[in-house]
N, C-alpha and C positions, 0 to 999 in steps of 0.2 A: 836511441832511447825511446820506448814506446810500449806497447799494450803488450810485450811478449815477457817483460816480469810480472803483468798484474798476474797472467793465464798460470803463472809458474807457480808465484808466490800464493795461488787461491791454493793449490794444490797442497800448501802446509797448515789444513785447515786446525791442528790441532796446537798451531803454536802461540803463543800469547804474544809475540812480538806483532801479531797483524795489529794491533791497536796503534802502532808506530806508524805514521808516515803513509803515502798511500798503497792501500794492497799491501800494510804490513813492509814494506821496503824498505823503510827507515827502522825498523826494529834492528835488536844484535843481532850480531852474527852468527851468536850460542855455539861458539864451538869451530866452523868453517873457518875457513882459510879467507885471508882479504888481502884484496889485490894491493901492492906496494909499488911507487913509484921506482923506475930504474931495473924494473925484473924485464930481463930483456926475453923478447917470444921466441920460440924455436919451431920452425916445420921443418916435416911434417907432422913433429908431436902435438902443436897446437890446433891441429884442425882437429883432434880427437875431443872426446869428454873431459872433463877436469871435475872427478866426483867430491873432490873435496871443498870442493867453492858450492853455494845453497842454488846457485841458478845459471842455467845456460840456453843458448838456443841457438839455432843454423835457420839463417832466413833469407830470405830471396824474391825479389821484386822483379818483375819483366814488364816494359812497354812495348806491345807489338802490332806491326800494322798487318792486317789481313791480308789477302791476294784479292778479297773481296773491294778492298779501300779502307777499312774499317779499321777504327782505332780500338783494340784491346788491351786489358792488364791481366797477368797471372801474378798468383803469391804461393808461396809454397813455405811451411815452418815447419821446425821442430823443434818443440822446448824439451828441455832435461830440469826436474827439481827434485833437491834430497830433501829427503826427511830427517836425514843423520849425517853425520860427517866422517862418514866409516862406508867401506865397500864388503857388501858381503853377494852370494852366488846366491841363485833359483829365486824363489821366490822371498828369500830374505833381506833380495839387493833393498835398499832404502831409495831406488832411483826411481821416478815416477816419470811416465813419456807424455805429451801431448804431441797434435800435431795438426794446421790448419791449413787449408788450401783455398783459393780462390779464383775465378775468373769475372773477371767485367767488362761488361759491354757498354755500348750510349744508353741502351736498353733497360739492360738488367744485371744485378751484382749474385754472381751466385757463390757459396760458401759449404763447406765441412769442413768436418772437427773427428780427430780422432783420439783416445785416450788407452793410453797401455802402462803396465808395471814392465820394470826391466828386470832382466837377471833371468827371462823365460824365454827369451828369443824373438818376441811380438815387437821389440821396436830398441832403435839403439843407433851406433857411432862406431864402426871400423877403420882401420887405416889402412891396410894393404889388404886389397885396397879400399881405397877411402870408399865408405859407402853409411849413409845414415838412412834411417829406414821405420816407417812405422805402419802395420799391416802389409799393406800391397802399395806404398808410396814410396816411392824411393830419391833420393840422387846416388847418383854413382859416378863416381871418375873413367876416364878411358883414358886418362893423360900415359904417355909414355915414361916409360921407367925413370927416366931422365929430367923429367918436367914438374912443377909445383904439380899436386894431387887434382886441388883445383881447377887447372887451366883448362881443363875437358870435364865435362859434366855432360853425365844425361836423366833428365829428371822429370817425374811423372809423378801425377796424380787425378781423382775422381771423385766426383760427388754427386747429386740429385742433379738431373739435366746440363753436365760441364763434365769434361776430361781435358787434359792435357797432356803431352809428351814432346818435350823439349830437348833441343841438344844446341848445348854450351860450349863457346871456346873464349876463349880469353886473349883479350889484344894487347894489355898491358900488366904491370904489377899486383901486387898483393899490396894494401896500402894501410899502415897503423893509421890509427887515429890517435889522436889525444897525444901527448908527450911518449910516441916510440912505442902508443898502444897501451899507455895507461891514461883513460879519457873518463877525468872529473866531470862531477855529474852534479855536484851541491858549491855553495859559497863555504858550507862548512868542511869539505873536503872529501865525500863518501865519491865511489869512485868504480869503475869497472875493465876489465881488460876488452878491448875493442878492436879489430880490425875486417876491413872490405878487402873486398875482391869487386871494383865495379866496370869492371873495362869487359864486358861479356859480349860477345854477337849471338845473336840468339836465331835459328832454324827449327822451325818445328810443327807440329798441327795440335790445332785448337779441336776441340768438338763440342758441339753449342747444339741443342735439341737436336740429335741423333747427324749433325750434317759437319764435315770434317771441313777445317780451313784449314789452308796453308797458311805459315804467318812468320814472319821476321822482326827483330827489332833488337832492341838492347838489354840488358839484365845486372842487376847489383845486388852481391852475396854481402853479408855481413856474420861475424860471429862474435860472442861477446860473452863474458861469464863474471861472475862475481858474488856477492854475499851480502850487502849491504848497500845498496848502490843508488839509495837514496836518503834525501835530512825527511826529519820526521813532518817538515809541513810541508812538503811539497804534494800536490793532488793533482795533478794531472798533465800530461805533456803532448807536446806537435813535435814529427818527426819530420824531419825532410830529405831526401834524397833526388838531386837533379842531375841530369845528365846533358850539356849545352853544345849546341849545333858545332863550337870549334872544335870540340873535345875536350876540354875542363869539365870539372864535375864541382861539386859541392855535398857534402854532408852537414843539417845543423838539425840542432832541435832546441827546443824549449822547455824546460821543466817548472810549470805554474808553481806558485803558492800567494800569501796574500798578498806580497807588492808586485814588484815590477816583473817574476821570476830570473831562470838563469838561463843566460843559454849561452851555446857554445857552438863552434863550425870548424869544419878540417875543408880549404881551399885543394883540389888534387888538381895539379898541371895535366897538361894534354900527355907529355909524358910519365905521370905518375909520380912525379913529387909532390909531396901532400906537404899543407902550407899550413899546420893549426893557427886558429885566430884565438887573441885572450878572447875572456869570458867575457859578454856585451858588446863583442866587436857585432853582431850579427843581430839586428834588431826583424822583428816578427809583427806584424800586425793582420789581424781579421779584417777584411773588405768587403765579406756579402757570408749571409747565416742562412741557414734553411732547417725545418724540423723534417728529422731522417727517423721513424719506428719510435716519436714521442721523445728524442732528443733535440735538442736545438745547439747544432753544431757550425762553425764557419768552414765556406767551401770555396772560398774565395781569398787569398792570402797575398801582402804586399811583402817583400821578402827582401831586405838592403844590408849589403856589404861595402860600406865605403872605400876601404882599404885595398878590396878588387876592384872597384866602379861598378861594384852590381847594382842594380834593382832590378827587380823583376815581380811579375805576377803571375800567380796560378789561376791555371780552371780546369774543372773538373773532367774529367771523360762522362763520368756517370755523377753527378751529386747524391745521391740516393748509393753510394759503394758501401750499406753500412753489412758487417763481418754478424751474420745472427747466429752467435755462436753462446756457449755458456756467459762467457763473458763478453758482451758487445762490443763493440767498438767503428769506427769509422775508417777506412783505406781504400787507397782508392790510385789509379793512373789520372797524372794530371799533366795539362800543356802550361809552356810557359812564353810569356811577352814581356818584353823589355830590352833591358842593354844586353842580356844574353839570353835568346831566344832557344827551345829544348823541350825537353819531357823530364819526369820523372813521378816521381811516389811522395803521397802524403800520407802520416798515419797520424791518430786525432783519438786522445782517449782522455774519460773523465770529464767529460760535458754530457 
């Protein structure tokens, strides 16, 4: 849960449900499809679009360490949002593409953004094979005929002073989230279909001011779609994605509003059984704030799961990771200390 419905839901700027909820998220559904508990997922048809739902996206987190020594992060997205709930060809499709990239360094956070209409061929979601695509950005599958689509990726992207070209294999499952991948998002019940792919070994070269790195590390895909997928007072959320030196992982986020907000966590074993925690099991708190381009955001996070024995804290690779894109926001590679030592990803919108 994070800044990839604001980027979607801006894109319906002519609808009047934005006065709902934040970014419009809490408005109706006017017509879309919403996700129901017990609809069980099916691949490889689920890693495709689902135009009938108002918003989707393919997004993908790396932590990687250089050959230099250097701690790096890449990000690579791509949203889909309709304007209608109806599929038409050319330039009639109602499908609207964005798509963002990033690389971070200790240094410096560098970002692009790209934007396209579907139904032209500029940007989109294939299945055989799997390939999502917007301009010259791609991911694409090399998995064998045989294999999840996903378990092999090679995925690239460019922007002002950063390139990337990455190649994905996958050590373990594909993992629902939420109840079997339909993962509540409000106390009043809005709700989105959800699941990762976090088990990635990652091989590939960075390019940072004109000079190539070699670089490895780990990667976690997520896909998610839905209509409605937040209560109308919720403003703003912390995402979290950790990856821990045994091989356990974690997914949780927070969806703010005026009390205590909500939040929620899927526990994934080293072998890929994912353990959902009720709502509140997974407490969040800010430990150190920094002003990032005139926001004032927390970059420092104390993160407790009693039910695992977790606690743990983040720090940032870069504190300054902020995304200077249409719509801002903060992400970033971040290390982790405590009962379970690791890396992973934070994303921070609406502060």
């Amino acid at each position: 849960m994070n800044v990839r419905m604001l980027l979607l839901a801006l894109l319906l700027m002519a609808s009047p449900a934005l006065a709902q909820g934040f970014a419009g998220l809490g408005g109706d559904a006017q017509g879309f499809a919403v996700p129901e508990r017990g609809v069980a997922l099916s691949f490889p048809q689920d890693h495709g679009a689902h135009p009938d739902y108002r918003i989707e996206w393919w997004y993908l987190t790396a932590n990687l360490k250089g050959a230099d020594g250097k701690d790096y992060g890449a990000q690579w997205t791509l949203f889909r949002s309709a304007l209608a709930p109806e599929e038409k060809s050319g330039w009639q499709s109602p499908q609207l593409w964005m798509g963002h990239a990033a690389l971070t360094t200790a240094e410096t956070h560098y970002s692009a953004e790209r934007v396209a209409r579907g139904g032209v061929g500029q940007a989109g979601v294939t299945l055989s094979p799997f390939v999502g695509s917007i301009d010259d950005w791609t991911m694409t599958s090399h998995a064998p005929p045989s294999a999840d689509a996903l378990s092999a990726l090679n995925v690239n992207a460019s922007g002002d002073g950063f390139s990337y070209r990455l190649d994905l294999a996958a050590q373990g499952p594909l993992v629902l989230q939420g109840d079997h991948g339909y993962s509540v998002k409000s106390a009043q019940g809005q709700a989105s279909f959800y699941y990762s792919q976090p088990f990635y070994e990652v091989h590939g070269t960075i390019t940072v001011g004109g000079k190539d790195i070699a670089v490895t590390g780990q990667a976690w895909f997520d896909h998610e779609w839905s209509s409605q997928p937040l209560a109308k007072d919720q403003t703003g959320w912390d995402w979290f994605s950790f990856h821990f030196a045994d091989g356990a992982k974690l997914m949780g986020f927070r969806l703010r509003d005026a009390g205590e907000g909500f939040t929620s966590a899927t526990w994934i074993a080293a072998d890929g059984a994912p353990e959902p925690q009720p709502p509140g099991a997974l407490t969040v708190t800010p430990l150190a704030w920094t002003d990032v381009k005139g926001h004032r955001v927390p970059v420092q996070w104390k993160l407790a799961l009693p039910g695992k024995g977790l606690e743990v804290t983040t720090s940032p690779v870069n504190p300054e990771a902020w995304m200077d894109t249409r719509v801002s926001y903060w992400e970033g590679p971040v290390r982790l200390q405590g009962t379970h030592p690791g890396q992973g990803y934070v994303e921070m919108t609406g502060y």
